[in-house]
N, C-alpha and C positions, 0 to 999 in steps of 0.2 A: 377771984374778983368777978361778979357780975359785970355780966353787958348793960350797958349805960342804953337808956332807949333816945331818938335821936328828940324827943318833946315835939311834938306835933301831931295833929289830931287827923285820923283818918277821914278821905271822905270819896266819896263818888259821884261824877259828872253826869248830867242827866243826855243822853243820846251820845255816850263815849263811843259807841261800836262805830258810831259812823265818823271816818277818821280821814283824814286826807293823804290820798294816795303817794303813793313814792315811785319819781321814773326809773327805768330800768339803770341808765346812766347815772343817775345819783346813788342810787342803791350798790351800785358795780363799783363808785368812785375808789381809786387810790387816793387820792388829795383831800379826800377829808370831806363830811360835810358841816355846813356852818357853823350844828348845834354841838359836832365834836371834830375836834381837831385830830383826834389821832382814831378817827373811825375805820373800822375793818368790817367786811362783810362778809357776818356767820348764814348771810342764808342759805338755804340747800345741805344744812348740818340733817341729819336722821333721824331717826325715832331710835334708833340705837347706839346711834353717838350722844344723844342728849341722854340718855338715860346711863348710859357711860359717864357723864359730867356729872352729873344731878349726884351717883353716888361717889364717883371722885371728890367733889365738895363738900357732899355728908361728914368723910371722912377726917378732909381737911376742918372745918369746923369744926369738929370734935378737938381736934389735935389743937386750933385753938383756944375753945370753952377750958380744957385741960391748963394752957398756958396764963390762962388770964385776960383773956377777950384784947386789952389796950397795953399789953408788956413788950419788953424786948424779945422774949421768948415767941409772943404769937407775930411778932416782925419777922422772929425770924423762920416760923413756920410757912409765914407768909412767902417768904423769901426762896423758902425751900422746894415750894409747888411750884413757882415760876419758872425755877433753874430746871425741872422734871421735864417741862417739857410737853407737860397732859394740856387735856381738852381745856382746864378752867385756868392755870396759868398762864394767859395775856389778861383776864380779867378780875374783877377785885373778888375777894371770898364773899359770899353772902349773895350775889348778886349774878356769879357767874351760871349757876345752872337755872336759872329764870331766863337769861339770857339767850341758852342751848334749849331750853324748849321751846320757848316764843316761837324761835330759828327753825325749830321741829314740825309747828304746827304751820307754818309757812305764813307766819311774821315777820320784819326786819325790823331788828334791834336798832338802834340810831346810838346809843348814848347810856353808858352804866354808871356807877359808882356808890360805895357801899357806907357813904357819909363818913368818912375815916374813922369808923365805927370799931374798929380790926387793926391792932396794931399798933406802932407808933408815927407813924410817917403823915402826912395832911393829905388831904383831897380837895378837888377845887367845891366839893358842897356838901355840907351837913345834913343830908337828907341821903340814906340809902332808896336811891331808884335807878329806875329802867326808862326811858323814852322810846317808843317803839311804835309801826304805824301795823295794822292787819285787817285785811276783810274780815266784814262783818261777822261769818257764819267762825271763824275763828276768836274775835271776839266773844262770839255766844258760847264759847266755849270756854273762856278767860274772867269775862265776866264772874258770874257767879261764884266760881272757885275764888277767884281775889275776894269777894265778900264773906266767904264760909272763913277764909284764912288773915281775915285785920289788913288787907293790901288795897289802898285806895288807887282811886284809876280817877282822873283828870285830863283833862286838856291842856295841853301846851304846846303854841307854836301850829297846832290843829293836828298834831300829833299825841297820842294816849302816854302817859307818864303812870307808871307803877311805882307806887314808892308805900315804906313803911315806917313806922315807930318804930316796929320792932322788928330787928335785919332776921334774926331767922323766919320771919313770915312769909319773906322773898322764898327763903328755900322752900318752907313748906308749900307753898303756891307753886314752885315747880313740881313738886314732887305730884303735888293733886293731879296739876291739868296733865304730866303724864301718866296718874293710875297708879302711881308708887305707894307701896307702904311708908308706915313714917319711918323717919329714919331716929340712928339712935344719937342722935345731938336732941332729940324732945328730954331726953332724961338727966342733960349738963346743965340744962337752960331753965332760968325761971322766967317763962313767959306766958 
């Protein structure tokens, strides 16, 4: 079964890099912030932990595409990476290693989800994205790459939201902004 695309039309905010900063204490919060209630903070994740996820994911989304992108099988593949224990199991498939690089390039992630794209289970939104805040020269770095890979970047909240049509662009955008070959979920997917 093909991956269903979530319908909606990519696009890009004009002056996105410039994004409104996050305090150390909201960034550090346990309790959550506004825009997520069960927020955790990956900052301070590596350049070799993300790239650890990035192919952790790969894999998992294969093991998906395999299953049927929205079956009980890829629920329960889904299921399976959670219980593991790895770098991308607290976060949704598709979304998790975008997530870990953001957090790489010294980003903070605000807020994931991969529009219940993945599975059987619901999501509170129909749009695989990222909410995330990063200095500019980091942007300059994010930018572009989300352009070459179908990932629009927007404003929300005065914070940068990354989201796609199509959820493996998320991964392929990880993989870009860290220098990774592609992975082999391009050869499952028609995208």
């Amino acid at each position: 079964m093909p991956l269903r695309r979530a319908g909606l039309e990519v696009r890009w905010d004009e002056g996105i890099r410039n994004l409104r900063g996050m305090e150390e204490i909201q960034a550090s919060s346990e309790d959550g912030i506004g825009l997520n209630l069960e927020y955790a903070d990956y900052r301070g994740v590596t350049m070799e932990e993300a790239i650890e996820g990035v192919e952790e994911e790969a894999q998992l989304l294969v093991d998906i595409a395999k299953a049927g992108w929205d079956t009980d099988e890829a629920e329960a593949a889904v299921e399976e990476n959670i219980e593991s224990m790895g770098l991308t199991g607290p976060l949704d498939p598709g979304v998790a290693g975008l997530v870990l690089a953001i957090s790489a390039l010294g980003g903070t992630p605000i807020s994931s989800c991969n529009g219940g794209l993945v599975g059987v289970s619901s999501h509170r939104s129909e749009v695989p994205h990222i909410l995330f805040t990063a200095s500019p020269d980091v942007m300059d770095r994010i930018i572009p790459a989300a352009m070459a890979n179908e990932v629009g970047l927007i404003f929300n909240e005065g914070y940068a939201e990354a989201f796609a049509d199509y959820l493996p662009n998320l991964h392929k955008l990880a993989r870009s902004i860290l220098e990774l070959p592609p992975s082999p979920l391009a050869s499952l997917v028609n995208g």
